[in-house]
N, C-alpha and C positions, 0 to 999 in steps of 0.2 A: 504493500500500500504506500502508494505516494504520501511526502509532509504535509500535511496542514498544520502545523506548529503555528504556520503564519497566521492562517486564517481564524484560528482560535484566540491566538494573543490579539490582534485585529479586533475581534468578537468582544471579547472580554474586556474591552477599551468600551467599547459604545455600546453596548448593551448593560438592559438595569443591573445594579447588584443585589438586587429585595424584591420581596413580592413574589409573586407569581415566578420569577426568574427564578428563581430558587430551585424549583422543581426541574427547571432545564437542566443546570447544573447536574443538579443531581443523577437525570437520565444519563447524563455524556459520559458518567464512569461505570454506567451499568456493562454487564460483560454478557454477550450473547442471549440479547432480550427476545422474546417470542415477537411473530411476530404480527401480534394483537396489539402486543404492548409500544410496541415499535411505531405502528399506524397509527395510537391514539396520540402518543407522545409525536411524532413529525406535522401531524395536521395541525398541531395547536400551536404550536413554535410562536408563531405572530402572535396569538394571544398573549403568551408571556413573557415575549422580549419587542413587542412593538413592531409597528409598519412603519417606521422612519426612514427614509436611507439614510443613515449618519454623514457631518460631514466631515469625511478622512481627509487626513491630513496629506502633500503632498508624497511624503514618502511610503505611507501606509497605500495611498492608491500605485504607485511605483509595485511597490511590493505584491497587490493583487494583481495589479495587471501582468506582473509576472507571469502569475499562475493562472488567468484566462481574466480576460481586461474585465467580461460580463462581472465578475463577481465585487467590482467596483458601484454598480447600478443597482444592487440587490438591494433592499430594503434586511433592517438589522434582522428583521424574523423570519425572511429567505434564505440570509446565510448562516444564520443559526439551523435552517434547514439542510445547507448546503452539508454541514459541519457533522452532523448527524447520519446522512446518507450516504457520506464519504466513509464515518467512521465505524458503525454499527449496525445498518442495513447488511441482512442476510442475500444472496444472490437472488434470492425468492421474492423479500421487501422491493426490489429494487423492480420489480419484472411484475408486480402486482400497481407499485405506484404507476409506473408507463401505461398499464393497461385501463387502470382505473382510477387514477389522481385525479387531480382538478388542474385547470392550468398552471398553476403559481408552482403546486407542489411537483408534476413532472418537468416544470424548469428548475426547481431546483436540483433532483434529477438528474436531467440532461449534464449539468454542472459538476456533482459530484463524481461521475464516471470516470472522469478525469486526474482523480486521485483515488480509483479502486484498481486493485489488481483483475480485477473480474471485468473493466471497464472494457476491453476488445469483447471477451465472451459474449457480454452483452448488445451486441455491433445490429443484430437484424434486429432486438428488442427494438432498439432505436429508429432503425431503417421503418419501422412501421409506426413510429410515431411523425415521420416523415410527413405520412397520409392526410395529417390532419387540419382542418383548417382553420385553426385558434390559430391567432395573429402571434399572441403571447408567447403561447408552446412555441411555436417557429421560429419565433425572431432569440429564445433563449436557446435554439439547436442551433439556429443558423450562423447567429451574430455575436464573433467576441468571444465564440466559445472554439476550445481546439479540438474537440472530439471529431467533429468532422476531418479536417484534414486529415489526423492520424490516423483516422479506422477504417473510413471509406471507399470504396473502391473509387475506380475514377467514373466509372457510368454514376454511382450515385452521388459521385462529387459534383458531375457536372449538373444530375437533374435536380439538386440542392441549389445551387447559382441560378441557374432556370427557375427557380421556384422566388426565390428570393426578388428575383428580377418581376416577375410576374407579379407579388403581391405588395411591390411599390417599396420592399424593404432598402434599405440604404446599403447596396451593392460594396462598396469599400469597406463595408465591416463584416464581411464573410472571415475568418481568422484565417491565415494558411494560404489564403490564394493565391497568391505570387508563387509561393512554394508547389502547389500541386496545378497549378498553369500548365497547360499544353496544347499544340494546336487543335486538338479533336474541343477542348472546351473553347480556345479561340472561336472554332469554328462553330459551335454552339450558341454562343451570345453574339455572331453576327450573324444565325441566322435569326434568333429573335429579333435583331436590329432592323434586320427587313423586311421580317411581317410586321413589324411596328410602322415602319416609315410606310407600306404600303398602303397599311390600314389609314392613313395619313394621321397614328397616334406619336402621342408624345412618347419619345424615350429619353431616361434620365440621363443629363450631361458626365456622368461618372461610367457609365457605361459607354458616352460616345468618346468620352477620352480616354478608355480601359482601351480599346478599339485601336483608336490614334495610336498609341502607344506602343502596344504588339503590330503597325505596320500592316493591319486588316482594315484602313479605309484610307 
């Protein structure tokens, strides 16, 4: 299992210390909890450390963005979520939230994967949350997170960018792109470019100068 040391000491900066938080705490040293106890404990997170997104300080977001730039934009009771599904989530917890979470909870999900050792296993889990068309879910698979790039093949890499393109998301924050770029995806998002231009719709100028750039217009 990947560190989150970060993410935790992070957490434990701007999340409450009393109250209800108490009980977070508590869960995070529980050792191989069922997992009933697991489901009631990760849905309520927000309740007892807050829907805020704190505001990190310059180094603190350095340091998340490290580790997947998304985990900068979470709200303190998503990456409390984050922190839990990384650390404590059975291969099974993890394969139940994707199936049947609510949006908030399989991006936070999607997130954790990223510091599980089971995170590839889980690679077609993913791939069929792909299907979905919560904006939310998408834009926490799509944008800022690395699990795409590292898991994916490149057909589902490129109909992830296709997808993204399609639902207006902000193309430049796919994480990895540059790295898994090739001309079969080149050639992918120009042909979106021209049933776009044919359609006589708008396509966004981050895509016509992705374009420009690779020397396809």
């Amino acid at each position: 299992m990947k560190n989150t040391a970060a993410i935790k000491s992070i957490l434990l900066i701007h999340a409450p210390k009393q109250g209800r938080a108490l009980a977070y705490y508590d869960f995070l040293e529980t050792v191989n909890p069922s997992q009933k106890d697991f489901l009631i404990q990760f849905s309520g997170v927000p309740r007892k450390l807050g829907r805020h997104t704190p505001d990190y300080t310059d180094q603190e977001i350095l340091q998340l963005n490290e580790l997947a730039p998304a985990l900068a934009l979470l709200s303190i009771g998503n990456l409390g979520r984050v922190l839990l599904a990384a650390n404590l989530a059975s291969t099974e917890d993890i394969q139940e939230v994707l199936l049947r979470g609510d949006d908030f909870e399989k991006a936070a999900v999607l997130l954790a994967l990223n510091f599980r050792d089971d995170g590839k296993q889980l690679h077609l889990d993913v791939v069929n949350v792909c299907r979905t068309n919560s904006l939310d879910t998408y834009k926490a698979l799509a944008l800022n997170n690395p699990y795409p790039a590292n898991n994916f093949t490149e057909d589902e890499f490129i109909q992830l960018t296709l997808k993204v393109l399609f639902m207006g998301l902000p193309f430049d924050q796919i994480h990895g792109l540059e790295k898994r770029c090739n001309q079969k995806l080149i050639e992918a998002v120009l042909f979106f470019y021209t049933e776009r231009t044919a359609a006589k719709r708008i396509v966004p100028d981050i895509c016509i100068n992705f374009l420009k750039e690779k020397n396809a217009l």
